[in-house]
C-alpha positions in Angstrom: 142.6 154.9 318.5 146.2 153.5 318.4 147.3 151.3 321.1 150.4 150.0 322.4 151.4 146.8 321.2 150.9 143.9 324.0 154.7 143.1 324.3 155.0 146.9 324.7 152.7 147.9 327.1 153.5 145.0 329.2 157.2 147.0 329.9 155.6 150.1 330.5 152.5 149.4 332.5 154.2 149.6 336.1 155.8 152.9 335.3 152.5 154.5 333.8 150.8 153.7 337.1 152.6 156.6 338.7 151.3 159.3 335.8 148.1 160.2 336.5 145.5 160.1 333.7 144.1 163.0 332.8 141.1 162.1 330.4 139.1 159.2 328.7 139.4 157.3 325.6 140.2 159.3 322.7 136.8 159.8 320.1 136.5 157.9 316.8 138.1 158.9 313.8 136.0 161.1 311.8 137.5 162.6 309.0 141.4 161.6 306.8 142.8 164.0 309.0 142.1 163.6 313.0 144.7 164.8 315.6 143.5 161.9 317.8 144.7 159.4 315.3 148.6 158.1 316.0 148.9 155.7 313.2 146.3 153.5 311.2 145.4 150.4 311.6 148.4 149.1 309.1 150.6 151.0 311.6 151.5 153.6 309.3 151.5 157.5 310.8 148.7 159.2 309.9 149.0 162.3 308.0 147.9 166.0 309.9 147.0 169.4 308.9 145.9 171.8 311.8 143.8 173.4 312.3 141.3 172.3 310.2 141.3 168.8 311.3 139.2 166.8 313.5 140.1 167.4 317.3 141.9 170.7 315.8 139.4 172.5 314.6 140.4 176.4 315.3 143.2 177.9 316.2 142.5 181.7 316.8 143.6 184.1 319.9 146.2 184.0 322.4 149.3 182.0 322.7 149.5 179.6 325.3 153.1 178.4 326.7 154.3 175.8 329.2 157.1 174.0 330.0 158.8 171.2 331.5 161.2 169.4 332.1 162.5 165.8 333.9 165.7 164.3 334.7 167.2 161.0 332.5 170.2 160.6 334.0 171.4 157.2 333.9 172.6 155.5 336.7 176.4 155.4 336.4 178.6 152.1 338.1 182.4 153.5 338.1 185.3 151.3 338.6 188.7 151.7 339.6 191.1 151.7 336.1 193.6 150.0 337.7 196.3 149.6 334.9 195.0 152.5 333.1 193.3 151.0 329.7 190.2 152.7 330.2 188.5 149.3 330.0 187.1 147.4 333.1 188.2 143.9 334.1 187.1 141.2 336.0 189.6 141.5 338.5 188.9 145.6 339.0 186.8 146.8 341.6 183.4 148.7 340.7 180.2 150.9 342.7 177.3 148.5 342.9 174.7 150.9 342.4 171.7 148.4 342.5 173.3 145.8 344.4 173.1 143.0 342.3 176.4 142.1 342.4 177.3 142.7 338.7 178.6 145.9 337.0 176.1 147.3 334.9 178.0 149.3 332.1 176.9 152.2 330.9 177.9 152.5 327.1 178.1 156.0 326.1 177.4 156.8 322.1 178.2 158.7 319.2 182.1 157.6 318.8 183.5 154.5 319.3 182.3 151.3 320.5 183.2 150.2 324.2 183.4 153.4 325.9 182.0 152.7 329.3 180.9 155.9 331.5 182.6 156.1 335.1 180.7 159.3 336.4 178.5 162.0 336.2 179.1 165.9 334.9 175.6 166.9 334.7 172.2 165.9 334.8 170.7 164.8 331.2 167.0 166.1 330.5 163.8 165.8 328.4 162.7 169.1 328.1 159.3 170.5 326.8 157.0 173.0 325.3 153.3 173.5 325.3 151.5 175.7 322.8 148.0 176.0 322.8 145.9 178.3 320.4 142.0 177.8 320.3 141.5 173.7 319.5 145.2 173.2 318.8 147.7 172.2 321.3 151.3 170.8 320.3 153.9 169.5 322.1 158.0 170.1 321.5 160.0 167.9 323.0 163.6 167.5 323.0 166.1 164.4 324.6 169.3 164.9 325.3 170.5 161.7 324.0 172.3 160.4 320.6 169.1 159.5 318.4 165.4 158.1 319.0 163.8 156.1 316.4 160.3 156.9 315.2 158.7 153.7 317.4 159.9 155.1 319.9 158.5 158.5 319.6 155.3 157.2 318.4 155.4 155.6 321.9 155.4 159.1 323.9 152.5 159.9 320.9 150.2 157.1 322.0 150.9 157.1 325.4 150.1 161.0 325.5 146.9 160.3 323.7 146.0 157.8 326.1 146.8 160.0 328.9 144.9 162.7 327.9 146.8 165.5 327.5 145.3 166.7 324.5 148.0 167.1 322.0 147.5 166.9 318.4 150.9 166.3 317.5 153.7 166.1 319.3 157.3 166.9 317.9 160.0 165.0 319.6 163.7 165.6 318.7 167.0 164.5 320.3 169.9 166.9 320.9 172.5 164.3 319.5 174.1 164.3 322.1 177.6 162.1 322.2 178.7 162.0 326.0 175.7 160.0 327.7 174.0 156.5 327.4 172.8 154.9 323.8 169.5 155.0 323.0 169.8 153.5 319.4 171.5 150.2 320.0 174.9 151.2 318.1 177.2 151.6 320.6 178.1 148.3 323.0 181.1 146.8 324.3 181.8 145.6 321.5 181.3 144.7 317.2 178.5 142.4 318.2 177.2 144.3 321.0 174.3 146.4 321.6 174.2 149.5 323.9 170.6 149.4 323.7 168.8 149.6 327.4 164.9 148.7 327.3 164.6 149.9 331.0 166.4 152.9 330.7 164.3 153.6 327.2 161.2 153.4 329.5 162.6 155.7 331.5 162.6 158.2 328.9 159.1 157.1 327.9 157.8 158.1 331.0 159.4 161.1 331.5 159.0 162.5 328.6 155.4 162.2 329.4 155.7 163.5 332.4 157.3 166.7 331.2 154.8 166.8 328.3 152.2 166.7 331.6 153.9 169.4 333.1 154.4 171.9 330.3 150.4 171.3 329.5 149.4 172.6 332.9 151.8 175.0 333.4 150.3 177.0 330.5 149.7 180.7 330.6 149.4 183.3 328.3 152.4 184.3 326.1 153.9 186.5 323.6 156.9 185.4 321.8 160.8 187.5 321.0 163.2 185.7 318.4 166.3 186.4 317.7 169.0 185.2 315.2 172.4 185.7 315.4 175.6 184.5 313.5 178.6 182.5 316.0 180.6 181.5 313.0 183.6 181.5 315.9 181.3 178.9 317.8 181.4 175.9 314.9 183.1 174.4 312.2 183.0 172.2 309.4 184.8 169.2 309.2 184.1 168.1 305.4 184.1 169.5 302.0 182.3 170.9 300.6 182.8 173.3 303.3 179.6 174.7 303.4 178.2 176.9 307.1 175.4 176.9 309.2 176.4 179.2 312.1 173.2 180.9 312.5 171.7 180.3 315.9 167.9 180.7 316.3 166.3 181.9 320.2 162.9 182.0 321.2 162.0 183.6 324.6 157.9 183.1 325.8 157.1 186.3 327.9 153.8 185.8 330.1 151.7 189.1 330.5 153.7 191.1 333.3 156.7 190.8 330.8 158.6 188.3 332.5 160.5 185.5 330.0 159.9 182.3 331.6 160.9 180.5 329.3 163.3 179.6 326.2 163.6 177.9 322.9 167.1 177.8 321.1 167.9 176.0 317.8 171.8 175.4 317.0 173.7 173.6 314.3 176.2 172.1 316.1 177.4 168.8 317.2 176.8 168.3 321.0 180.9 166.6 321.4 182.9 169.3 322.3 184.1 166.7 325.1 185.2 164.4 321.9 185.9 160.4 322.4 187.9 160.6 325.8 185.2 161.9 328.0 183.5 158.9 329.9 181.2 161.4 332.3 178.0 161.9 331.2 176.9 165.0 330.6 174.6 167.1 327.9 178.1 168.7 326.3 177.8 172.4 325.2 173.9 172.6 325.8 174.2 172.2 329.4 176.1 175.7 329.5 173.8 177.6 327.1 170.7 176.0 329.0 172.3 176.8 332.0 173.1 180.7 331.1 169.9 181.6 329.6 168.2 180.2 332.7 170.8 182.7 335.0 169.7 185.6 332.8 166.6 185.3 333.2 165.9 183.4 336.8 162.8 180.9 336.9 162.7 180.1 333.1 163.5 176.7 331.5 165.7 176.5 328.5 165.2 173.8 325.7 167.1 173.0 323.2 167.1 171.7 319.4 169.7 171.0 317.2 170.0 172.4 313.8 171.8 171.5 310.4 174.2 169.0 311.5 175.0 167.1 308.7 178.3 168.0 306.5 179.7 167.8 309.6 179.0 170.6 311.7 180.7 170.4 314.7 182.4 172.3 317.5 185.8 169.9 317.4 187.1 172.0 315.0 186.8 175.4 317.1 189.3 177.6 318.4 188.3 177.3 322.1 189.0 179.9 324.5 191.4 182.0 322.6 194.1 184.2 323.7 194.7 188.2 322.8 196.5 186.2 320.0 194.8 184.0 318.9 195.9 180.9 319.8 193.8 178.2 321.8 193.3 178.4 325.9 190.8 175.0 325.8 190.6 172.1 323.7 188.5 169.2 322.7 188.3 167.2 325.6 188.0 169.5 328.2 184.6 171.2 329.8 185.5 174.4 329.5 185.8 173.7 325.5 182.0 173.2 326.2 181.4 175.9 328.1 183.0 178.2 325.9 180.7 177.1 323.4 177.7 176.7 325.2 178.4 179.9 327.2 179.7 181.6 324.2 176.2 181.2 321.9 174.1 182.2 324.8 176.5 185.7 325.9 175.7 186.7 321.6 171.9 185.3 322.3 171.2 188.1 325.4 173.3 190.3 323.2 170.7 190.0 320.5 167.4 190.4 323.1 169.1 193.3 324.3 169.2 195.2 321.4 165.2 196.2 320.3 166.8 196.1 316.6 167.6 192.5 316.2 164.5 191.4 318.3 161.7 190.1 315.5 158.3 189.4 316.8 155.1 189.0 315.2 151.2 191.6 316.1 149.1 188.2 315.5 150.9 185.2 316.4 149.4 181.7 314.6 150.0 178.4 315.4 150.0 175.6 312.3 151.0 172.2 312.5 151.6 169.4 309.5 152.8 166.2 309.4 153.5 163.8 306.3 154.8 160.5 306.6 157.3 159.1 303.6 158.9 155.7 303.1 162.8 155.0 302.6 164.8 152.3 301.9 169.1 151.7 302.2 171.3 150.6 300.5 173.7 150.6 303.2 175.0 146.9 304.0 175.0 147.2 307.8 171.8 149.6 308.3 170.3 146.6 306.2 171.3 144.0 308.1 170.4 145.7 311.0 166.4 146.2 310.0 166.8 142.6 308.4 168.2 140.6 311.8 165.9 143.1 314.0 168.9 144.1 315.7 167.5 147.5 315.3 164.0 148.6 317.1 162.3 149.4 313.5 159.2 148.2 312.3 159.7 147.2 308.6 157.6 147.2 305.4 157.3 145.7 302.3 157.3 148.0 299.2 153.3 148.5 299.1 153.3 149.8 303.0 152.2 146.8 304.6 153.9 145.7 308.0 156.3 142.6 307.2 156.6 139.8 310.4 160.0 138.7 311.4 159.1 135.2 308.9 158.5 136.8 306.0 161.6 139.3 306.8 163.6 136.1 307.0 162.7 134.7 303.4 164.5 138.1 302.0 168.3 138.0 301.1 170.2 140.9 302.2 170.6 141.9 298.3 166.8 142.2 298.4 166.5 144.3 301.2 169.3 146.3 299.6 167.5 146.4 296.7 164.3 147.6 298.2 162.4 144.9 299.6 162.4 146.4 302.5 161.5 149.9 303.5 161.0 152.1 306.9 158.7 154.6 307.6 159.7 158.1 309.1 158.2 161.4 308.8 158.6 165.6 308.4 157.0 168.1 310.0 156.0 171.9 309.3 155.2 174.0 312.5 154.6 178.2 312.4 155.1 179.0 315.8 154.5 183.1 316.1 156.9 184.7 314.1 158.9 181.8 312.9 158.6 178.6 311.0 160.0 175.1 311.5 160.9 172.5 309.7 161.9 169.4 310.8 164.0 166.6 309.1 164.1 162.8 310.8 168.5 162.7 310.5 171.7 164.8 309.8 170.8 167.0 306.9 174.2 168.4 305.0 173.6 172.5 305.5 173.7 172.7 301.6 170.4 171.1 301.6 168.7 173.1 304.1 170.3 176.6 302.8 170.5 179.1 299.4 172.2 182.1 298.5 171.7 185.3 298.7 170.7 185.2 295.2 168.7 181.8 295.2 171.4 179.9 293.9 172.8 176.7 295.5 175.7 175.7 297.5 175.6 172.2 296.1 178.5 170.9 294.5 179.1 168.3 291.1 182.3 167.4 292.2 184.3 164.9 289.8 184.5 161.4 290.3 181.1 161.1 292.8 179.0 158.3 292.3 176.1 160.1 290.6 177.2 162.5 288.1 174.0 163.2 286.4 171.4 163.1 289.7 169.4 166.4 289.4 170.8 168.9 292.4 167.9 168.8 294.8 166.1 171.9 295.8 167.1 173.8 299.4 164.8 173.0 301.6 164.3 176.5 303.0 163.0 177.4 299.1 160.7 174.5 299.7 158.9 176.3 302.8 155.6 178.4 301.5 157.2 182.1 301.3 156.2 184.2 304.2 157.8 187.2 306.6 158.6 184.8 309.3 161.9 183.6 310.1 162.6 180.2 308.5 164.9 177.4 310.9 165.3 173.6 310.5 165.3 171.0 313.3 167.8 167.6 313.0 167.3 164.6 314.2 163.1 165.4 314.9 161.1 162.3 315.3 163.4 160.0 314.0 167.6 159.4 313.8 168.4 158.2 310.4 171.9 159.6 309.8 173.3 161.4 307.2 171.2 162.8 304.8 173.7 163.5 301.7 173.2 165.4 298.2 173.0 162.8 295.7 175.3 164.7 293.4 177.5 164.8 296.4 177.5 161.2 297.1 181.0 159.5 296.8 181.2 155.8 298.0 183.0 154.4 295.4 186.6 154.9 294.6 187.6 157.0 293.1 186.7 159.4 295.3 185.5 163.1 294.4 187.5 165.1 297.5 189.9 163.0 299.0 191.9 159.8 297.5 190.5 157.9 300.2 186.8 159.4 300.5 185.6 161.0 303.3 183.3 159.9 306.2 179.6 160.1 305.8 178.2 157.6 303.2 179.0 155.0 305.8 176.2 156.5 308.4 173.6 157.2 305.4 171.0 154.9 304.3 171.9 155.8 300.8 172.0 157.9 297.7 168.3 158.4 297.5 167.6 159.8 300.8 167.8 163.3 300.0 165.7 163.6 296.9 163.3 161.5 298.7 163.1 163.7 301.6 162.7 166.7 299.1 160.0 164.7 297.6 158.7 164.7 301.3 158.3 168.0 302.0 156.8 169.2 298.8 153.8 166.4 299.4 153.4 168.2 303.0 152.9 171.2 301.7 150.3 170.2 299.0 148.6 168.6 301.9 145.0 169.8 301.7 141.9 169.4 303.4 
């Protein structure tokens, strides 16, 4: 079994005391696939199918649901602004939470560096789902936070394991959320700066466990109602090819009396209605919808995923609030630009489970998991330097898979590690959950990746003057998913946060540009050109994934 590394574990072990453990040692691996298997012994994730595989044998019968859910709220010190520059100086007074006598700032991510949070709006959550069926047992887990890295969620995996919860995989995904704390180390006070909190990121560690803890025995017996339904009013897209994902997806888990007790929503959308100006933290749009779906339908827990994000879907864009003609009531900025989103998606959600025509459910539900690791490299200069200096929490390996120490990372230029010399690992998953299936991708994924035409045709573009005029158009993802009756939906930013994922053909970094003179945002938050087809490359290998 996986452990913990020393280092690790030593900044965990005080706050595990207070979980209790609910079982032994996991068993020996037995077979290529094993469920109680994290990573190998090179540190590289293990591969799954289940059922099928060891500790996942069957999965026949009943659904099982739970959820949970705790608080990650950080702990906010506000000051008093007193010449208005929205910065805080030494001479300006501030709330000494923790009394040591020196203001802890919080630095909020996802848009500028330096933006320090003065207050609260609303809680921030990890939120999750249980699903047990026969042997198998998987966890969904979502963070309402910017990004999580894959060490990090390979943390909650080995700490679950060594709990004993009895999950054999565990899919944990943030909301990308841009109004509360960082949790990737890109957002500090400043150029040099990292936002990057160890305590608060155990925190998070041991919540999410605790939530995991809490869905697992809060399990009863459930059928599943999906809806889909199309908000095009609720997002937009904010670069060309303009190209829309405004489907949003809604589980609800009934127990046996009838009673939803819980929810499951998937949206496409940017979680920064309250744009760069906002320094309260809150969870954006999601906290409405959450919080509406929860009113509906009293007692149940809401949980929330994000969808295609990439390309850039967003809600900044949206016509908030609008008047008998039209014109705008709320704007970007404000909360109740979020809560007419938020709001807005959940109102057409009920709308859908109201109506027995647009409910989809499925006689005999089945629950499949798979997992395939994949390797990438960059050739982005500062995501480069970043995995070269260790300024961010990756673990890096050389080109054959094997784990590189911080010496031998030091003997590479930075051309070398551009070049390939170093890679990362991350990973896609493939859950059927009742009547739908999931996909998930570890970043942003531009929607004309993820989607296809009526027809089967493509939405990607060959723009002139983009960097890779001949690159083969990769395949939509959705085409890549076995074909089956279920409802097909992709998750962002799932077990990992690697940015943009961008079609190659599509890829414009050098001048001159394909859709404006001066290019357009994107490339600059991608690891590179070779990102998508290597994703595509990915998925296929899941999917031929045998036993």
């Amino acid at each position: 079994m996986a452990r913990l590394s020393s280092a690790r574990a030593a900044l965990i072990v005080t706050s595990l005391s207070l979980l209790a453990t609910c079982g032994g040692d996991a068993p020996a691996p037995t077979s290529r696939f094993d469920s109680r298997r994290v990573v190998d012994e090179g540190g590289l994730i293990v591969d799954l199918i289940c059922p099928g595989a060891a500790g996942c044998e069957e999965a026949e019968g009943p659904l099982f649901i739970g959820l949970g859910q705790r608080t990650i709220t950080p702990v906010v010190e506000s000051y008093g602004d007193l010449n208005g520059d929205r910065t805080r100086n030494a001479n300006e007074p501030f709330t000494d939470e923790n009394g040591n006598g020196v203001w802890d700032a919080v630095w909020m991510a996802g848009f500028d560096i330096g933006r320090a949070a003065t207050g609260v709006h609303d809680d921030t959550y990890v939120r999750a789902i249980s699903v047990r069926q026969g042997d198998l047992r998987i966890g969904l887990l979502s963070i309402d936070c910017v990004g999580y890295f894959v060490e990090e969620v390979l943390d909650i995996r080995k700490v679950a394991l060594e709990k004993g919860l009895g999950f054999d995989h565990i899919m944990i995904a943030s909301t990308h959320n841009h109004e509360t704390k960082d949790t990737m180390g890109m957002w500090g006070s400043g150029p040099l700066s990292s936002g990057y909190d160890r305590p608060y990121m155990v925190q998070i560690l041991v919540r999410s466990v605790e939530a995991l803890a809490q869905a697992r025995f809060a399990e009863r017996e459930a059928t599943i109602k999906a809806v889909q339904v199309d908000v095009p009013h609720l997002v937009a897209d904010s670069r060309q090819p303009i190209v829309l994902d405004s489907v949003v997806t809604a589980l609800a888990f009934e127990d046996t009396r009838q009673r939803t007790f819980g929810s499951l929503v998937v949206f496409g959308n940017h979680p920064e209605s309250l744009s760069d100006g906002n320094t309260l933290i809150t969870s954006d749009y999601p906290y409405y919808l959450r919080d509406k779906l929860e009113s509906h339908w009293p007692g149940s827990t809401s949980v929330f995923f994000a969808g295609s994000l990439g390309g850039l879907m967003n809600p900044l864009g949206v016509r908030g609030c609008p008047d008998a003609e039209g014109n705008a009531g709320c704007r970007n900025g404000e909360f109740e630009k979020a809560r007419y989103i938020g709001e807005g998606a959940a109102d057409a959600l009920i709308a859908a489970f109201e109506s027995s025509e647009s409910v989809f459910t499925e006689a005999a539900p089945q629950l499949e998991v798979r997992r395939k690791r994949f390797m990438l490299g960059t050739t982005n200069f500062v995501f480069a330097l970043g995995f070269s200096l260790g300024a961010v929490r990756r673990d890096v390996f050389d080109p054959q898979g094997r784990k590189m120490n911080r010496e031998r990372i030091n003997q590479l230029s930075l051309e070398e590690a551009r070049a390939g010399a170093i890679q990362i690992q991350t990973e896609v998953n493939h859950i059927t959950l009742g009547p739908i299936e999931i996909l998930t991708v570890p970043g942003e994924l531009y929607p004309e990746l993820w989607l296809a035409k009526p027809d089967g045709s493509v939405y990607l573009e060959a723009p002139d003057n983009a960097d890779y005029p001949e690159a083969p158009f990769e395949t939509p993802l959705v085409l890549e998913m076995p074909r089956s009756t279920r409802r097909k939906i992709i998750i962002n930013q799932a077990n990992d946060g690697l940015g943009y994922i961008i079609p190659k053909r599509q890829y414009d970094e050098q001048p001159p540009h394909a859709y404006k003179p001066n290019g357009q945002y994107g490339e600059q938050n991608s690891l590179g050109p070779d990102t998508a087809p290597k994703l595509n490359a990915a998925v296929r290998a899941m999917y031929e994934l045998t036993h």
